[in-house]
FIGUMAR-526540 format. One record per residue: x, z, y of N, C-alpha, C in turn; residue in one letter; residue number from 1. Coordinates in nm, 2 decimals. Layout:
N
NODE    n.u    n.w    n.v   ca.u   ca.w   ca.v    c.u    c.w    c.v aa   i
NODE      X      Z      Y      X      Z      Y      X      Z      Y  a NUM
...
END
This chain:
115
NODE    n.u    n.w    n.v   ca.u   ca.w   ca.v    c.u    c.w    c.v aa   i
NODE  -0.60  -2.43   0.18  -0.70  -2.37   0.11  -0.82  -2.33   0.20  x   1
NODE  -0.96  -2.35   0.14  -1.09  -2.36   0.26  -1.09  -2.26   0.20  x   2
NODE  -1.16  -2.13   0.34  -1.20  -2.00   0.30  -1.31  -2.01   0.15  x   3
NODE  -1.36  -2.10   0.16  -1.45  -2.09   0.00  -1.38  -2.11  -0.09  x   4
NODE  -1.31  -2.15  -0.15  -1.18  -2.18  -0.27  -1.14  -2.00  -0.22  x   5
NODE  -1.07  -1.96  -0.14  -1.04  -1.84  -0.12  -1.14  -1.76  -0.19  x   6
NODE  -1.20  -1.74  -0.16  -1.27  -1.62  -0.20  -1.38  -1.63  -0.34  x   7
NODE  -1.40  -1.74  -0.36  -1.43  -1.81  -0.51  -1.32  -1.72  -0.59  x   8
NODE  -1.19  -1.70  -0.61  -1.05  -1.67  -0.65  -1.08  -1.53  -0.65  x   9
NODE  -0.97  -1.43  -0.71  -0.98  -1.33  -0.73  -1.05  -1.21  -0.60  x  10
NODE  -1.11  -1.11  -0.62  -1.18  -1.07  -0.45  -1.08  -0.98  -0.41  x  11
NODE  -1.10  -0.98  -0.27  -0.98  -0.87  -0.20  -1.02  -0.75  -0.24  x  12
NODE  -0.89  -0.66  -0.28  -0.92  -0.53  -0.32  -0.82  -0.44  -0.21  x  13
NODE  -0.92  -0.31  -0.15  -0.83  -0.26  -0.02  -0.86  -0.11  -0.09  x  14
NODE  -0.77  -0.05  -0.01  -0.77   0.12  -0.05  -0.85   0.18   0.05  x  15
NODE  -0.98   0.26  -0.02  -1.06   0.28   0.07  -1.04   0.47   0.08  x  16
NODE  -0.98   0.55   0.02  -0.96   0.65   0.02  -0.86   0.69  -0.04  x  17
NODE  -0.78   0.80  -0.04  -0.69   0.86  -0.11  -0.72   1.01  -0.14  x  18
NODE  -0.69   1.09  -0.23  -0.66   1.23  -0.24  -0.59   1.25  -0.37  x  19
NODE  -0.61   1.38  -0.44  -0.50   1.47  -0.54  -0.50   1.34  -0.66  x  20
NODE  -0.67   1.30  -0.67  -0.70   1.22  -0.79  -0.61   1.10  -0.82  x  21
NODE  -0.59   1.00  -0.70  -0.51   0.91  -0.70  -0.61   0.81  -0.58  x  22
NODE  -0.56   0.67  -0.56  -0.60   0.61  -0.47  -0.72   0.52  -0.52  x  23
NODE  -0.80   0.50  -0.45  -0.99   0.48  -0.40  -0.95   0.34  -0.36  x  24
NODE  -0.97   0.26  -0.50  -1.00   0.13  -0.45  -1.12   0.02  -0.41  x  25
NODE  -1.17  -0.03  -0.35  -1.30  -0.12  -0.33  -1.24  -0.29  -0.35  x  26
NODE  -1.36  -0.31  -0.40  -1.35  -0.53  -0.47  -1.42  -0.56  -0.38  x  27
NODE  -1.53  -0.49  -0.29  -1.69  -0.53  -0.25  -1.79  -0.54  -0.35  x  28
NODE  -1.75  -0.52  -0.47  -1.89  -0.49  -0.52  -1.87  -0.36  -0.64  x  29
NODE  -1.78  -0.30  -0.62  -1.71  -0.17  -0.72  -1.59  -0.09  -0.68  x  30
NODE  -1.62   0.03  -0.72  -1.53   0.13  -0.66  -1.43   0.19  -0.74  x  31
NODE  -1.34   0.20  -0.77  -1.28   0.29  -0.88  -1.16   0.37  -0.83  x  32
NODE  -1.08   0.47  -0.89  -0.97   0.52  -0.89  -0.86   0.51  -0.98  x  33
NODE  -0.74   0.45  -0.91  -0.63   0.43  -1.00  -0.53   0.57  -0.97  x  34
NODE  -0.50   0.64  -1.09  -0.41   0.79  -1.06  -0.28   0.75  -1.00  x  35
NODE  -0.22   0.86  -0.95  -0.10   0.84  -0.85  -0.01   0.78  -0.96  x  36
NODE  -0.04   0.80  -1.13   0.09   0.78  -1.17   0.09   0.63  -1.22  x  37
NODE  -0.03   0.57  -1.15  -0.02   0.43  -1.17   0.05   0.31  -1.08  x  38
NODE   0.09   0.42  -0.96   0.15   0.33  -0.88   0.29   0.29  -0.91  x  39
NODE   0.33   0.18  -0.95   0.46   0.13  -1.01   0.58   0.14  -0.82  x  40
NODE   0.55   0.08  -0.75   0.65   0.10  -0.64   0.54   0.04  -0.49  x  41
NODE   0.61   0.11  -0.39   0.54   0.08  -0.29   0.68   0.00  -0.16  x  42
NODE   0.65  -0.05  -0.08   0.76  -0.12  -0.02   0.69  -0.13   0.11  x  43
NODE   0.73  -0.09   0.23   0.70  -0.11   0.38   0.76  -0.22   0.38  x  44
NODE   0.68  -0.24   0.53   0.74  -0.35   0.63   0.71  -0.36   0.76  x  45
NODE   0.79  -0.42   0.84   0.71  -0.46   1.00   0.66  -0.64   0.99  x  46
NODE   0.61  -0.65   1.02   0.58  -0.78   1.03   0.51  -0.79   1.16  x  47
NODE   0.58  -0.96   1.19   0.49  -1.02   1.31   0.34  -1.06   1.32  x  48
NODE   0.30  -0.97   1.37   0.14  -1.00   1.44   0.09  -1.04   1.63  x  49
NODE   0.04  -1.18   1.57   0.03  -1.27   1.73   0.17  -1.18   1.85  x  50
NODE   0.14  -1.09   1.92   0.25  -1.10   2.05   0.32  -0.97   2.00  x  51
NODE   0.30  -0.90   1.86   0.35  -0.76   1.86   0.40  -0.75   1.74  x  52
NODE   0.40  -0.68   1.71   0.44  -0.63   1.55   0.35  -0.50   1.49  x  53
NODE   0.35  -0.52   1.33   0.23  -0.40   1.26   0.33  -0.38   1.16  x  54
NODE   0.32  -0.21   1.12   0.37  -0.19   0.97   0.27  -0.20   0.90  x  55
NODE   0.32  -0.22   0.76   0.21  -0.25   0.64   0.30  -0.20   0.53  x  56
NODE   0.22  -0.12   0.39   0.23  -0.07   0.30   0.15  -0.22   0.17  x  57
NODE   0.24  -0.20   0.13   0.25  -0.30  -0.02   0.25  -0.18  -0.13  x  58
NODE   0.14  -0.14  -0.20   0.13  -0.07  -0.30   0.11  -0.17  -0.42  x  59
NODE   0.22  -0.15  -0.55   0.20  -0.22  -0.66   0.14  -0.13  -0.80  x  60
NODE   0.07  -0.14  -0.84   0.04  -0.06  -0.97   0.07  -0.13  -1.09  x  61
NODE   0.04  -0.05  -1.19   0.13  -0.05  -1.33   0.05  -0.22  -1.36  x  62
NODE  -0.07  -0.25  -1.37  -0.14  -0.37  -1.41  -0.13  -0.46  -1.31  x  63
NODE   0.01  -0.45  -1.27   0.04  -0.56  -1.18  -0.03  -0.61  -1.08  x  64
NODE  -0.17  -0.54  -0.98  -0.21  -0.58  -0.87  -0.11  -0.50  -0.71  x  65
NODE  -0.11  -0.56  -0.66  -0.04  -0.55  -0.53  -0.16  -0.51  -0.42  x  66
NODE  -0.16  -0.37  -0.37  -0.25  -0.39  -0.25  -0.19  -0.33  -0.12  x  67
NODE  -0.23  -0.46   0.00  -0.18  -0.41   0.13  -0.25  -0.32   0.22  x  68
NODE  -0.18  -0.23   0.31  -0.27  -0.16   0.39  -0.16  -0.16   0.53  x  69
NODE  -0.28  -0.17   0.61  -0.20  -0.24   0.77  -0.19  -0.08   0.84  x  70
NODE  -0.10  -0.05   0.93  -0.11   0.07   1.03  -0.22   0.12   1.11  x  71
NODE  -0.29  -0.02   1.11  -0.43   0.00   1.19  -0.57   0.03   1.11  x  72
NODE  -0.54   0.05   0.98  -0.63   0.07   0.83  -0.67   0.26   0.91  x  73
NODE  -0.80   0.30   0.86  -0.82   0.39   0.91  -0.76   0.48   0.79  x  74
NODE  -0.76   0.44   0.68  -0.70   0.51   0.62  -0.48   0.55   0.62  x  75
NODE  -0.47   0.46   0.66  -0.32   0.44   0.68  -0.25   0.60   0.70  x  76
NODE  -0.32   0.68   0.78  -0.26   0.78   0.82  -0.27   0.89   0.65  x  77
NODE  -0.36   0.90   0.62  -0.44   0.97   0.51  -0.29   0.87   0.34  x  78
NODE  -0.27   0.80   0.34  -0.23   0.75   0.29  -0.08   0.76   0.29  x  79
NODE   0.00   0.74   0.39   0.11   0.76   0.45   0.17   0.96   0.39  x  80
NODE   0.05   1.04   0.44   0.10   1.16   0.37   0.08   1.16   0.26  x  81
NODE  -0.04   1.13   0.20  -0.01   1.16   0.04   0.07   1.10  -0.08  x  82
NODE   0.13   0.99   0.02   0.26   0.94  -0.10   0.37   1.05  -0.07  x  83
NODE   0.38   1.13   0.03   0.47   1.27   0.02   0.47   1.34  -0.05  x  84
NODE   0.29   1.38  -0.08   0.30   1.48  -0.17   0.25   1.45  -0.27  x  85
NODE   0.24   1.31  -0.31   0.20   1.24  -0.48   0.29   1.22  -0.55  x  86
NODE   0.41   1.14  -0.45   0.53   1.10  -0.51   0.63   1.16  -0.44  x  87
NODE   0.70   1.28  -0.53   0.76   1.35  -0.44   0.91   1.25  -0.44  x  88
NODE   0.92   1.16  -0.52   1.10   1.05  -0.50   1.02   0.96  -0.41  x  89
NODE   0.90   0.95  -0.32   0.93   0.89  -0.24   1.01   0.89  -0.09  x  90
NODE   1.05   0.77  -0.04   1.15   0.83   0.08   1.05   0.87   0.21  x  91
NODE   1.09   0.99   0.25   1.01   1.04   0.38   0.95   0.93   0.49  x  92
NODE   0.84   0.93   0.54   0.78   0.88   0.62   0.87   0.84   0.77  x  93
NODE   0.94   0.94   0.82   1.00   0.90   0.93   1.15   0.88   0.85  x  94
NODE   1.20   0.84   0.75   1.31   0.75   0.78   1.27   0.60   0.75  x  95
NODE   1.19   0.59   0.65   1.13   0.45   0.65   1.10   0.37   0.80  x  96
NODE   0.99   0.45   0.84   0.93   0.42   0.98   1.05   0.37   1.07  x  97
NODE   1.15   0.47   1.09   1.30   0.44   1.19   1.40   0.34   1.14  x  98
NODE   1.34   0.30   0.99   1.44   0.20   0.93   1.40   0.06   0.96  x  99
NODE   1.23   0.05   1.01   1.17  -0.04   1.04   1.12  -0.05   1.18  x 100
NODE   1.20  -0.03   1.26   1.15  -0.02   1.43   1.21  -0.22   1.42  x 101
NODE   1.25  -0.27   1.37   1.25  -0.45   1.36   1.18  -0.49   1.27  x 102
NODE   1.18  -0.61   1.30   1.10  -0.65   1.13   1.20  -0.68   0.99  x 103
NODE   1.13  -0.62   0.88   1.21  -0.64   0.79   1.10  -0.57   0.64  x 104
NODE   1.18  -0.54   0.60   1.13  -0.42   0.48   1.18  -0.34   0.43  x 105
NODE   1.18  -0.24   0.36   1.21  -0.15   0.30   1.15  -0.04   0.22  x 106
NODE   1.22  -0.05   0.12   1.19   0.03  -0.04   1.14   0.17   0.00  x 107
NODE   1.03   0.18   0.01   0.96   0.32  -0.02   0.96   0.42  -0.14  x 108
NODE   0.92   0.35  -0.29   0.95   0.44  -0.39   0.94   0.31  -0.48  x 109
NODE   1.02   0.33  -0.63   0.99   0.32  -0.72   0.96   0.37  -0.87  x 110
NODE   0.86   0.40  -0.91   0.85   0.42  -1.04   0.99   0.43  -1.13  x 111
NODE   1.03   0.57  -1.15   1.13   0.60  -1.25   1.08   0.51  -1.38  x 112
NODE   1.18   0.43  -1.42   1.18   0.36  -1.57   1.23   0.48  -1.68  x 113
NODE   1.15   0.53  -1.79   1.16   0.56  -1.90   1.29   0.48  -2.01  x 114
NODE   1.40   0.59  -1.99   1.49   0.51  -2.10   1.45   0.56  -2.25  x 115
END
């Protein structure tokens, strides 16, 4: 795929802020906020980058878009706590993080299903 077919395609959408409201998304040409209770499940990982490795956050929301955010995201830190205190079933920051000192993934939170 040529970077122009890429980006012709749906545009990247990154989390540009977080607080109480919910999470601060940008397209590059619009801003909006989706509430905390729109986040369906989030899932870490380590992944290989060129000689090292980076964690990354996979946030999914209820309308089915998936957004990633790398450890080196300035937001990453700001983000990391407020899934503590947004989603309080999610699993704490340092057991995740210690679950992922290799590469792999693991389940951060998911959205309780409504029986």
């Amino acid at each position: 795929m040529t970077e122009s077919t890429a980006t012709s395609s749906l545009p990247v959408v990154r989390i540009i802020n977080v607080d109480t409201d919910g999470v601060f998304l940008h397209d590059g040409e619009r801003t909006w906020v989706e509430p905390w209770d729109a986040v369906s499940d989030i899932q870490a990982a380590r992944i290989p980058v060129e000689q090292s490795t980076m964690l990354v956050l996979a946030l999914g929301f209820r309308d089915e878009r998936m957004v990633l955010v790398a450890e080196e995201e300035q937001v990453w830190g700001k983000l990391a706590e407020a899934i503590q205190f947004e989603l309080p079933d999610a699993i704490p920051i340092d057991i995740w993080q210690s679950a992922l000192s290799n590469l792999g993934q693991f389940p951060v939170y998911e959205r309780p299903t409504l029986s």
